[in-house]
Residue frames as qw, qx, qy, qz and C-alpha x, y, z in Angstrom:
[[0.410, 0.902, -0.121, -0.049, -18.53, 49.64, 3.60],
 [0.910, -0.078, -0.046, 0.406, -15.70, 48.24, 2.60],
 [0.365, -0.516, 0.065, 0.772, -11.77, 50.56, 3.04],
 [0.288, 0.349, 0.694, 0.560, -12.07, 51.60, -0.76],
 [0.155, -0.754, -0.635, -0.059, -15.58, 52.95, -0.35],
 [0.446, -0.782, -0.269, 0.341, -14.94, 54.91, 2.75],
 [0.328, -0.247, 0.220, 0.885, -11.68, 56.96, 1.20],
 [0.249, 0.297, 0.506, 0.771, -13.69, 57.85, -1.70],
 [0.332, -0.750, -0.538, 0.195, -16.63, 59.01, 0.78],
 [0.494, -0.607, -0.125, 0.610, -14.18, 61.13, 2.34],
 [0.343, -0.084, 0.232, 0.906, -13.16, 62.71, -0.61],
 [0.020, 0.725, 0.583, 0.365, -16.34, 63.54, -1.76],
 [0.433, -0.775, -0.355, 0.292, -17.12, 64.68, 1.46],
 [0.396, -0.413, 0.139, 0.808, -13.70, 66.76, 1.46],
 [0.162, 0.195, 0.427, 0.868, -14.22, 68.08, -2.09],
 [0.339, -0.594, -0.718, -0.128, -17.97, 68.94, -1.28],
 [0.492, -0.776, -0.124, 0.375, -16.73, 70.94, 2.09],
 [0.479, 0.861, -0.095, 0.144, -14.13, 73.01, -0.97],
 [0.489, -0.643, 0.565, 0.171, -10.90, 71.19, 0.86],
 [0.843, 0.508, -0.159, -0.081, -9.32, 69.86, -2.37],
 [0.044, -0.659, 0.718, -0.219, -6.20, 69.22, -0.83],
 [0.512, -0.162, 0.807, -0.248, -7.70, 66.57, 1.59],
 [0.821, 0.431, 0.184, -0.326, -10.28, 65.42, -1.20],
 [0.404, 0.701, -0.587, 0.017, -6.63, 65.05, -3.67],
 [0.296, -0.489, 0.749, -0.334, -5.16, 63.11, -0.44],
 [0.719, 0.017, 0.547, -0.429, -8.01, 60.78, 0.55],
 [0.748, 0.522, -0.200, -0.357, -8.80, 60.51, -3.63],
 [0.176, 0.765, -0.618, 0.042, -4.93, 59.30, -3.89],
 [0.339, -0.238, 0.875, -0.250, -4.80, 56.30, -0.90],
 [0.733, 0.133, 0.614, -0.262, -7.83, 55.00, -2.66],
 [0.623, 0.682, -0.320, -0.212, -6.50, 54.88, -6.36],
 [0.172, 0.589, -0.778, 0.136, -3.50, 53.32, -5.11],
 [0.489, -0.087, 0.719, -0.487, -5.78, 50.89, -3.49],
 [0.624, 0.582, 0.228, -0.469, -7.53, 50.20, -6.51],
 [0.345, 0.662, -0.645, -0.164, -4.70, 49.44, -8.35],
 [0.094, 0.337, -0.936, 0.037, -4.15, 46.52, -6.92],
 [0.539, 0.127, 0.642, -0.531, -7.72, 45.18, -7.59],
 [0.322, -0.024, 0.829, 0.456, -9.39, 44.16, -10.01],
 [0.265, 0.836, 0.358, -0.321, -12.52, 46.87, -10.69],
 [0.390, 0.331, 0.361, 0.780, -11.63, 48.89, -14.35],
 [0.116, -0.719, -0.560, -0.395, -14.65, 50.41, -13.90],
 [0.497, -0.820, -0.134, 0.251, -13.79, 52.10, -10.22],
 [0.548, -0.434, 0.181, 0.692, -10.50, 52.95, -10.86],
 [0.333, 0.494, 0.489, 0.637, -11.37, 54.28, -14.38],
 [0.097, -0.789, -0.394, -0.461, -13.77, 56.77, -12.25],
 [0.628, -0.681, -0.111, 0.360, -11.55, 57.12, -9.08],
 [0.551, -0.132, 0.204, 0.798, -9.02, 58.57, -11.61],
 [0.070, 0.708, 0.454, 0.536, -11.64, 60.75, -13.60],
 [0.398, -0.866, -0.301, -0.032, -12.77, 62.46, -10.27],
 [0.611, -0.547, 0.074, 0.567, -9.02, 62.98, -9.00],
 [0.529, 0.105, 0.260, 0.801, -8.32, 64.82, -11.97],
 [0.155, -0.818, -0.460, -0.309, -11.47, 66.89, -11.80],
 [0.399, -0.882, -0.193, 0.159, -10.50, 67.95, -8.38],
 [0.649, -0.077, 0.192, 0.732, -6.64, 68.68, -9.86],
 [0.172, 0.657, 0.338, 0.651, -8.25, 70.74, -12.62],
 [0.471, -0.801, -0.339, -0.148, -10.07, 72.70, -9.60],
 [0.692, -0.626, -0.012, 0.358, -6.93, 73.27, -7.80],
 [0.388, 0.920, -0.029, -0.044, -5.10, 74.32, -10.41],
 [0.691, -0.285, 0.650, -0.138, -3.49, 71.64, -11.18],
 [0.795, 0.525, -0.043, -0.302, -4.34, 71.06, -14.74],
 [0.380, 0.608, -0.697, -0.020, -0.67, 69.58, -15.64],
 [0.232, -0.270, 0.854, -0.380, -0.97, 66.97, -13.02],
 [0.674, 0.261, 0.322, -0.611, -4.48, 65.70, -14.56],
 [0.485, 0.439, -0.563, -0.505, -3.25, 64.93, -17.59],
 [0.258, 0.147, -0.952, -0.070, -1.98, 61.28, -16.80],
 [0.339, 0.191, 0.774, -0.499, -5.18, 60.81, -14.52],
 [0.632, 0.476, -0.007, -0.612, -7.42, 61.67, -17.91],
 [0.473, 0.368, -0.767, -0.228, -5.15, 59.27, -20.22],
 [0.083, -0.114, 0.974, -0.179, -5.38, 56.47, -17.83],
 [0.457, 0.311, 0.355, -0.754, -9.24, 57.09, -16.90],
 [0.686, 0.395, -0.293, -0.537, -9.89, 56.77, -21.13],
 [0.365, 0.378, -0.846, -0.091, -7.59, 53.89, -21.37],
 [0.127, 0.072, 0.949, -0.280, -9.19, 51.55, -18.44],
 [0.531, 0.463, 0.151, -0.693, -12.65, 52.73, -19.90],
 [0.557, 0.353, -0.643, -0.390, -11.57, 51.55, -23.54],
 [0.158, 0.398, -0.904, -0.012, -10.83, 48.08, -21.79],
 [0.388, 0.186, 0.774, -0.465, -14.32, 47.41, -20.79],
 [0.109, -0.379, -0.697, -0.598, -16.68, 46.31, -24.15],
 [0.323, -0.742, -0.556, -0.189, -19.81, 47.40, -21.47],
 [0.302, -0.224, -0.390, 0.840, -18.67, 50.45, -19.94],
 [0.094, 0.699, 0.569, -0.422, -21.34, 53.04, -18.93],
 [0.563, 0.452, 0.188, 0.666, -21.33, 55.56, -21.83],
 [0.133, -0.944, 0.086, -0.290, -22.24, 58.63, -19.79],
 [0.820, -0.508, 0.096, 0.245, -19.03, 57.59, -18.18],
 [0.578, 0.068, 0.304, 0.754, -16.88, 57.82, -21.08],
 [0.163, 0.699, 0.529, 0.454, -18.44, 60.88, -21.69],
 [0.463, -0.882, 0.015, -0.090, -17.59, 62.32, -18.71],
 [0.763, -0.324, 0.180, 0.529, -14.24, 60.72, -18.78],
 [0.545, 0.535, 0.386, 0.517, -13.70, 62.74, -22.50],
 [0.203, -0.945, -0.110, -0.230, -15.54, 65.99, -21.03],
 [0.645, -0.714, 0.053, 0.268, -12.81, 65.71, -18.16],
 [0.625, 0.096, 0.364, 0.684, -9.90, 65.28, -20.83],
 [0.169, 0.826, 0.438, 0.311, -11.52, 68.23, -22.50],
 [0.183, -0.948, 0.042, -0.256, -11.03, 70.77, -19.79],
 [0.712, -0.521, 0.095, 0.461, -7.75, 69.34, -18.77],
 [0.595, 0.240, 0.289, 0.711, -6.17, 70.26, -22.33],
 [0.180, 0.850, 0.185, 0.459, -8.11, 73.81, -22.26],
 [0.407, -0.899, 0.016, 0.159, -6.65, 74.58, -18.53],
 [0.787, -0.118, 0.396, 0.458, -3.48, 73.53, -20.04],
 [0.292, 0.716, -0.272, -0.572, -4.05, 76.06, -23.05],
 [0.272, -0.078, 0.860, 0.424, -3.88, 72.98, -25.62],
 [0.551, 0.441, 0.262, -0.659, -7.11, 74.47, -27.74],
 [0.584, 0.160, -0.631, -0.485, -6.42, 72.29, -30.79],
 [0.312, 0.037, -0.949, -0.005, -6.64, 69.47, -28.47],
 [0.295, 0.236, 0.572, -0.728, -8.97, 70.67, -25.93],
 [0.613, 0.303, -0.069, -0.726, -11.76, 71.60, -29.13],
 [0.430, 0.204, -0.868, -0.141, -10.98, 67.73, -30.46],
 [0.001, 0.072, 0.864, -0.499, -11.47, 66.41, -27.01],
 [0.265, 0.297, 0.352, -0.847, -15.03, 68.87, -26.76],
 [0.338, 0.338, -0.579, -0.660, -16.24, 67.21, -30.00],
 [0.257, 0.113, -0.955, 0.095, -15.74, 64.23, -29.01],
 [0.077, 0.121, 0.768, -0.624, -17.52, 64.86, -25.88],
 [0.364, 0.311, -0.110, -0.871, -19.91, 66.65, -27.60],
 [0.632, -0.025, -0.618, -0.466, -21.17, 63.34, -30.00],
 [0.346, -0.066, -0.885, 0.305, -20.88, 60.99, -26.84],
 [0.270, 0.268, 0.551, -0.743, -23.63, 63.43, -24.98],
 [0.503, 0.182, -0.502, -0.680, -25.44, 63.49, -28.16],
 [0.565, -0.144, -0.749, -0.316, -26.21, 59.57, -28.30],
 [0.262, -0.305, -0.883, 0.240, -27.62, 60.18, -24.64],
 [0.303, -0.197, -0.218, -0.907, -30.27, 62.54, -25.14],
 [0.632, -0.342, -0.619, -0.317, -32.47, 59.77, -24.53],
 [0.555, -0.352, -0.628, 0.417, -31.04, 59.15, -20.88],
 [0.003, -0.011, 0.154, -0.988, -30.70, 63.04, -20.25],
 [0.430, -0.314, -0.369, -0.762, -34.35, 63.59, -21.13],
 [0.748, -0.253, -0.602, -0.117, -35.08, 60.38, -18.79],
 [0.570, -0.144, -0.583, 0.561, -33.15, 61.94, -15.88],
 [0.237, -0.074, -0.148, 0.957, -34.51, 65.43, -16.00],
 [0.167, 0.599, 0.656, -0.428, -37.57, 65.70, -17.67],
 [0.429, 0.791, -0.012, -0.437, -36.64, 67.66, -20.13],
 [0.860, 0.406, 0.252, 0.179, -35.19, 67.24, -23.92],
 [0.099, -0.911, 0.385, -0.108, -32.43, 69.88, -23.03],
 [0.969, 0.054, -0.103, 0.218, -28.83, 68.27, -23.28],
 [0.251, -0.938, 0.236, 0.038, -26.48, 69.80, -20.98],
 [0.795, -0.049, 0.495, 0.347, -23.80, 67.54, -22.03],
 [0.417, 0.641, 0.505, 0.399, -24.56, 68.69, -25.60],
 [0.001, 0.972, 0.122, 0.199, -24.77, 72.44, -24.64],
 [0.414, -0.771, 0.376, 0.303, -21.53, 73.25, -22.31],
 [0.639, -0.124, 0.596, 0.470, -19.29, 71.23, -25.42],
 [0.318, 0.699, 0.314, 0.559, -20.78, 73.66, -28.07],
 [0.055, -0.986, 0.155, -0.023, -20.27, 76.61, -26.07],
 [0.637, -0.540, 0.457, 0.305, -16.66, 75.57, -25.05],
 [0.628, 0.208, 0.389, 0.641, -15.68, 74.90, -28.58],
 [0.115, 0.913, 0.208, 0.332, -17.47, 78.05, -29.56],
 [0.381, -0.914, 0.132, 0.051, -15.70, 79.80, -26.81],
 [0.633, -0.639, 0.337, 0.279, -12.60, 78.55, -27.96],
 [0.032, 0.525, -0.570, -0.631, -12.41, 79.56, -31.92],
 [0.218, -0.122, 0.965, 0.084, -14.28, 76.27, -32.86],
 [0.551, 0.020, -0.326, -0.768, -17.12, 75.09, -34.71]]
């Protein structure tokens, strides 16, 4: 396992064991590691996760640039995973609502909202069922925030 790897382990681990601090920490050395590779794809999701665990911490203002970047190294791959971007969106989503930005947050949740949409097919294929949690939490969330 290369160094990389192992940090992100750790955070898991950490975040996993509810120590977002250390999970923030660990997350951190290996972003900054990442930077100076050449993976889009890793760093796209090494930033996604680190903002997750911000959001969690309560933190939401500090996420932001980890969500912009996240979309932006996403955008730069023509074969990125879509349930990735989809998750990267979702993440944007709930940074703007912890933030109280609900025009942008219900934009964001839209978004997310069509991107879970065209994977129904994989949802169905991971779960067994034709239920689209993706699809469902981004209609309640807009609902829940004034939205159609």
């Amino acid at each position: 396992m290369n160094p990389v790897e192992a940090l992100l382990g750790t955070a898991q681990a950490a975040r996993q064991a509810g120590d977002l601090a250390a999970a923030i920490d660990h997350q951190t050395v290996a972003i900054e590691m990442l930077r100076g590779g050449s993976n889009p794809l890793a760093l796209a999701q090494a930033l996604r996760h680190r903002a997750d665990m911000l959001i969690a911490s309560d933190r939401a203002g500090d996420a932001e640039q980890d969500c912009a970047q996240a979309l932006w190294f996403y955008a730069q791959v023509p074969d990125a995973p879509p349930l990735d971007i989809a998750n990267a969106v979702r993440c944007a989503a709930t940074q703007a609502e912890a933030v109280g930005d609900v025009a942008g947050a219900i934009l964001l949740w839209r978004e997310a909202r069509t991107r879970y949409a065209a994977l129904s097919d994989l949802f169905e294929a991971m779960t067994g069922s034709a239920a689209n949690p993706g699809v469902a939490e981004a209609t309640a969330r807009i609902e829940a925030l004034g939205g159609e």
